[in-house]
matplotlib code that plots the C-alpha trace (Angstrom):
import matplotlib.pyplot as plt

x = [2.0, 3.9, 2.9, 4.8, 8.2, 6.7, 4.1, 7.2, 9.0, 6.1, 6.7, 4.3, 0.3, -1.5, -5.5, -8.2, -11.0, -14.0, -14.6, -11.8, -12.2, -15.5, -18.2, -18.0, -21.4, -21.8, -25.0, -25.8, -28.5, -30.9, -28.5, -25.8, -23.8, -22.0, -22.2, -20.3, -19.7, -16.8, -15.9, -14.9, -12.8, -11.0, -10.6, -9.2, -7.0, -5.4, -4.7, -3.1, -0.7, 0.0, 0.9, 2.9, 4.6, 3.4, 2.5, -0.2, -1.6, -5.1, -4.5, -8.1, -9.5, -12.6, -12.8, -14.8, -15.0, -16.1, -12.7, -10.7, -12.5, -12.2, -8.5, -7.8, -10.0, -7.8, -4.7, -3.5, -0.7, -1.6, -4.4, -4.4, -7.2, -8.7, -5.3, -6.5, -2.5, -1.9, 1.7, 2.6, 1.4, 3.1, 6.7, 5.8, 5.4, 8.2, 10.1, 8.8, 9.1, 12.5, 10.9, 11.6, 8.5, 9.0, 8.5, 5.1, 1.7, -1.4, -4.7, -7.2, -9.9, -10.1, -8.2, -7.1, -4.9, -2.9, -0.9, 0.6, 0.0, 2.6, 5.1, 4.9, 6.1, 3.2, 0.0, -3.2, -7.0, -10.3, -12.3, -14.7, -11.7, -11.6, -10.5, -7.1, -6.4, -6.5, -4.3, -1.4, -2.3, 0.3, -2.6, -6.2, -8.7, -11.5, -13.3, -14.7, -14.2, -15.7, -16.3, -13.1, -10.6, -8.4, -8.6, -7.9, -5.0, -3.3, -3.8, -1.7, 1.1, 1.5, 1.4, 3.9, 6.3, 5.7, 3.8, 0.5, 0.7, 2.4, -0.5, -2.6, -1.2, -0.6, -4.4, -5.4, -3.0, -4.7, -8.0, -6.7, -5.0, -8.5, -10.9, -8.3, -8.9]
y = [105.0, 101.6, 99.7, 96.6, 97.3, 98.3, 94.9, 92.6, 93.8, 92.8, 90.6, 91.6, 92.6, 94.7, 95.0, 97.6, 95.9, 98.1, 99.3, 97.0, 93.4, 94.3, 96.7, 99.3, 98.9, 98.1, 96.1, 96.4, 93.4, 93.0, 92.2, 95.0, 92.8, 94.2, 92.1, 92.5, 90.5, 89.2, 88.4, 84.1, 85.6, 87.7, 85.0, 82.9, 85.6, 85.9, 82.1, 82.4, 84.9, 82.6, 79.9, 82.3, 82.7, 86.4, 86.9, 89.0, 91.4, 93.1, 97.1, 98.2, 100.8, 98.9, 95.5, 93.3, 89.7, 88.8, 90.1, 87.9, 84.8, 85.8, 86.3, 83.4, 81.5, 82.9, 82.3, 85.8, 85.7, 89.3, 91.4, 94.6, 95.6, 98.8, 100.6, 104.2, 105.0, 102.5, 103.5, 101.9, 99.3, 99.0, 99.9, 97.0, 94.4, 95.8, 95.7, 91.7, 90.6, 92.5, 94.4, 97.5, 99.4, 98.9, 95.3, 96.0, 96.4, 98.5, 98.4, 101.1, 103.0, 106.3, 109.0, 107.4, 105.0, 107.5, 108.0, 104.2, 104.2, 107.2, 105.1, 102.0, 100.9, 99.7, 101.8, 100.4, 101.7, 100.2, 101.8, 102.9, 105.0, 108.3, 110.8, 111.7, 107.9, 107.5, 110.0, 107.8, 104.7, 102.9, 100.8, 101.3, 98.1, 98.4, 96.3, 98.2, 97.1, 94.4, 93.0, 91.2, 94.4, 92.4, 89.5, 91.8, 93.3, 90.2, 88.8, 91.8, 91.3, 88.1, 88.3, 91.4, 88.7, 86.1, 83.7, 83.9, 81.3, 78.8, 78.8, 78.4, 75.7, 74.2, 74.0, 72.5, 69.5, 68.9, 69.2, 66.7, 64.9, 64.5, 63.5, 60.6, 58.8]
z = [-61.8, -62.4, -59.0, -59.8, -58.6, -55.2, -55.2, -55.6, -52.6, -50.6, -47.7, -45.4, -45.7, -43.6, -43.6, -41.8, -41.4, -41.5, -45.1, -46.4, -45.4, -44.8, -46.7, -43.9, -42.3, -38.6, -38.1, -34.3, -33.4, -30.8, -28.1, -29.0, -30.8, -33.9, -37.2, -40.1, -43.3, -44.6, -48.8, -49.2, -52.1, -49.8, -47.2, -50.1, -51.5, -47.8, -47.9, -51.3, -49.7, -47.5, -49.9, -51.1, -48.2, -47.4, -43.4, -42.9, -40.3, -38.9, -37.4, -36.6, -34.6, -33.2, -31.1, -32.1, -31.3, -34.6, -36.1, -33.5, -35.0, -38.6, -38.1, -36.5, -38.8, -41.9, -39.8, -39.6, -37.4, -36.0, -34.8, -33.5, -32.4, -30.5, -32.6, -31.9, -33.0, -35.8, -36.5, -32.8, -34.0, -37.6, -35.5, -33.3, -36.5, -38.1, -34.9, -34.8, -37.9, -39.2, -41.7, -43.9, -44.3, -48.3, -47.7, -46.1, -48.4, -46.5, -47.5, -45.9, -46.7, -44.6, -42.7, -40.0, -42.4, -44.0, -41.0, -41.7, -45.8, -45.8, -44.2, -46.4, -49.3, -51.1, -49.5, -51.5, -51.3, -51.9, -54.9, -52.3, -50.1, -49.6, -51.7, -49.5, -49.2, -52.6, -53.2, -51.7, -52.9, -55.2, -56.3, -56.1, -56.3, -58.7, -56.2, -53.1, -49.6, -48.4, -51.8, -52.8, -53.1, -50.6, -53.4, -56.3, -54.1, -53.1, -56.7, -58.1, -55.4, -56.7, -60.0, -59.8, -57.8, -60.3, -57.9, -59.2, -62.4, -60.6, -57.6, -60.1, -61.9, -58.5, -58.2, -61.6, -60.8, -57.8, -59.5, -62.2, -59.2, -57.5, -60.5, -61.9, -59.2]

ax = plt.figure().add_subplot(projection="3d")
ax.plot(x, y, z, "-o")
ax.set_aspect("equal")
plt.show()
């Protein structure tokens, strides 16, 4: 299947967190806190979307303190979290940010995704995600979750919109910028 069409209407990106922007595991420590690792070239691949002028979103079904601060720290403008029905809260960011769901890109990695991945545009999948998620993916990462598939994602959203070249040459002048003086 051709995902390029469906990668240059996206306006809008939507991330789980567990087993996407992260690899899935829960590490609980000695206190009962829950850790969790995050990709840089994930974090970096959101603020390219940004330069791009994509906004992007967190739906999760856990809480986690941790995922507040990453969030904010990568400036996504909103997090659900505790979303035990994640379609609510896709019809409240469409409902917010005038959307059309083929303007909207999904990445997940299990089950209870596919409720929102079938009403997107451009649904995408980890190379670790499930078999059924999979299935509805218009683009699967080679990456797994966790492990720059948000990166690999956001890279082919924009190149299919004809952004990517120009970030990049954006950031070689400032590199030449930088060393001439």
């Amino acid at each position: 299947m051709n995902s390029v069409p469906y990668a240059a209407r996206v306006k809008f990106i939507i991330f789980d967190v567990d087993g996407v922007l992260t690899g899935g595991h829960i590490i609980f420590g000695q206190e009962g806190e829950a850790l969790k690792a995050f990709h840089c070239q994930d974090g970096m691949g959101i603020s390219l979307a940004h330069k791009a002028g994509l906004k992007t979103a967190i739906i999760t079904g856990r809480n986690s303190e941790i995922v507040r601060r990453r969030g904010t720290e990568l400036n996504i403008g909103d997090i659900h979290q505790g979303a035990a029905d994640k379609v609510t809260a896709l019809q409240e960011l469409i409902k917010k940010h005038a959307l059309t769901p083929e303007q909207i890109a999904y990445v997940g990695d299990d089950i209870n995704d596919l409720p929102v991945m079938v009403q997107i545009g451009f649904p995408c999948a980890v190379a670790n995600a499930v078999a059924e998620v999979k299935a509805v993916a218009r683009y699967i990462s080679g990456r797994a979750g966790g492990d720059g598939a948000v990166r690999d994602i956001i890279e082919h959203i924009l190149k299919a919109q004809g952004k990517w070249d120009g970030i990049i040459a954006e950031y070689l002048n400032k590199d030449r910028f930088s060393l001439e003086q």
